[in-house]
N, C-alpha and C positions, 0 to 999 in steps of 0.2 A: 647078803643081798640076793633079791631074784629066786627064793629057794622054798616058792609056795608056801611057808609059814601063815597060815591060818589062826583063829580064836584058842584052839585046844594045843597048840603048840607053844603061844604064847604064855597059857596058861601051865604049863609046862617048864617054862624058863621062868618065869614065875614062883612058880615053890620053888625052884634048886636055887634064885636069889635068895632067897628070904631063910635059906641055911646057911647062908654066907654072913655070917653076923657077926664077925671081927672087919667087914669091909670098911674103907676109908676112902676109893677111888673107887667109883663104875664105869666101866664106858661100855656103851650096849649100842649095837648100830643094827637095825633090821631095815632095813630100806627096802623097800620094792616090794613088799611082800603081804597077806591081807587078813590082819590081827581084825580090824575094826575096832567098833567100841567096845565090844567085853574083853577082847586082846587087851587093849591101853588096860582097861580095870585089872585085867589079871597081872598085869606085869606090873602096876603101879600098886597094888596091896603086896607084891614081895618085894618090890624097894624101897616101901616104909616101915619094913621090918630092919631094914638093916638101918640101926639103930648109931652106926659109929659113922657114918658116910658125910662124910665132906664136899666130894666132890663128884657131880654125874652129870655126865654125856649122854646124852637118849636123843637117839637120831632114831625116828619112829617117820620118813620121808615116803610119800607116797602108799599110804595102810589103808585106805577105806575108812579113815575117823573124822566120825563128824561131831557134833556138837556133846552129844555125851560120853564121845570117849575125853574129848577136851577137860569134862567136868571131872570126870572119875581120875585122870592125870593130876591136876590142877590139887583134889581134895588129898588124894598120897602123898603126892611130893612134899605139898603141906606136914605132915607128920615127920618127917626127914628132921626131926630138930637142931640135929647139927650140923646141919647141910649151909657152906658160903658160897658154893658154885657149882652153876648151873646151868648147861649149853643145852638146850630144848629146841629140836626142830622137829619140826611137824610139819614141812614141805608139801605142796601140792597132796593135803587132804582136804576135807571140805568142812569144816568148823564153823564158819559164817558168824555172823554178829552174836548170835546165840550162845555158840562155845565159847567167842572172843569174851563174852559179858562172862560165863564159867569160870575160866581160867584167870578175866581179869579178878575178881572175887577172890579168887584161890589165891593170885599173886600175892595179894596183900596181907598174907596171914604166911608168907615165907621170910619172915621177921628179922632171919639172922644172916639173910643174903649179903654180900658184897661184891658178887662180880654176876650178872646175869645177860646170858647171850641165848637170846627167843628169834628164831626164825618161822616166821608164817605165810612164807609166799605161797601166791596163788592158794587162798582160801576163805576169798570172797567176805573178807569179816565186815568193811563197807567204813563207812564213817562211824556210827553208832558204834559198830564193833571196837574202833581203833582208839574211841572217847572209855570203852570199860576199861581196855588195855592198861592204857595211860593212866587211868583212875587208879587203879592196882599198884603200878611201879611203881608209883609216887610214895605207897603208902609204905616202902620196904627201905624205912628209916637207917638202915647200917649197908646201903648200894652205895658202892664208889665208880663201880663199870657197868656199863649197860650197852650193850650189842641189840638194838633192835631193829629185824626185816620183816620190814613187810611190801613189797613188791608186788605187784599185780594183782590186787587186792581195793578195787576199786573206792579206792579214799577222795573225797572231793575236799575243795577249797574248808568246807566243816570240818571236815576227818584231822586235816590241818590246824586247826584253830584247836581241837583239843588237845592235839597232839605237844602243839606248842602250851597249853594251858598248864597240863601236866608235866614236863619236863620240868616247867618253870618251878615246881613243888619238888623236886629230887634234889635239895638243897648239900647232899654230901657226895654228889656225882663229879666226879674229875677225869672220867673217860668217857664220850659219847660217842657211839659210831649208828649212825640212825639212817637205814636205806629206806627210801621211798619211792623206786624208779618204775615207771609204768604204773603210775596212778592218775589222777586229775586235778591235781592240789591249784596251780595257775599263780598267777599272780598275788589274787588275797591269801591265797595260802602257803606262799613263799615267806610273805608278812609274816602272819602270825606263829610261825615257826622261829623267823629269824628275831621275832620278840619274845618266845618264849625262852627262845635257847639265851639271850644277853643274862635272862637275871638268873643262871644257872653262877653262881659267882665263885664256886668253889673248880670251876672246870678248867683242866690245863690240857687237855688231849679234844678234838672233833674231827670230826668227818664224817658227811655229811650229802649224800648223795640222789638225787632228784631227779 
């Protein structure tokens, strides 16, 4: 954390992952520090080298990433084949609808997920961004948990309606924890949340927070 970590440093930490290829757990936290987009690419082409990994932590909070480091994460992580968990925060970077619509793309091609914890506050992804999101999770057939923030992130009563449209498609999800606080969802979009989340039928865990 805090320790000036730049593009060529991350790219640095980067190849010494990608020699680590008996890994089965990652946990990488660089918080505060300013990778940007070719950082996220660099450190994401050496964690889709590691070939055995199950399980990773990429706390990437506050880096200067904006939409195409979102893509270049999203397409990596992707290759992680044997990868079932995934805690990804991207905290107060700026990714906006653009990356939101990358990464939702990218979600859905993380096939063998079952537990996925995405934090994106404060990065403006908007409604549109929140509708790719959702589009993505939906499509990651073997998810039984899902951790999704996104706070301050300017979502309106629409942002809400897909939000709720999608969940309704996560048909193997039995843990939801879905924060939404400091957005502008309102009343209609209290609704179509609380109808999206009823036909979720396999779900025995929520919380749920606005």
């Amino acid at each position: 954390m805090d320790n000036s970590i730049g593009e060529i440093g991350a790219k640095y930490l980067g190849e010494g992952i990608a020699k680590s290829v008996t890994l089965t757990s990652l946990n990488l936290k660089l918080l505060n520090n300013s990778i940007c987009d070719n950082g996220a690419k660099y450190l994401g082409e050496g964690i889709a080298k590691c070939v055995t990994l199950t399980s990773l932590n990429l706390n990437l909070l506050n880096n200067g990433i904006g939409e195409n480091g979102a893509k270049y994460l999203g397409e990596e992580i992707a290759k992680c084949v044997t990868l079932t968990s995934l805690n990804l925060n991207l905290e107060d970077n700026s990714i906006g609808e653009i990356g939101a619509k990358y990464l939702g793309e990218r979600i859905a091609k993380w096939i063998t997920l079952t537990s996925l914890n995405l934090k994106l506050l404060n990065n403006f992804i908007c409604d549109d961004g929140a509708k790719y999101l959702v589009e993505g999770i939906a499509k990651c057939v073997t998810l039984t948990s899902l951790n999704l923030n996104l706070l301050n992130n300017s979502i309106g009563e629409n942002g809400a309606e897909y939000l709720g449209e999608g969940i309704a498609k996560c048909v193997t999800l039995t843990s939801l924890n879905l924060k939404l606080l400091n957005n502008s969802i309102c009343d209609n979009g209290a609704k179509y949340l609380g109808e999206g989340i009823t036909k979720c039928v396999t779900l025995t865990s929520l919380n749920l927070e606005l």
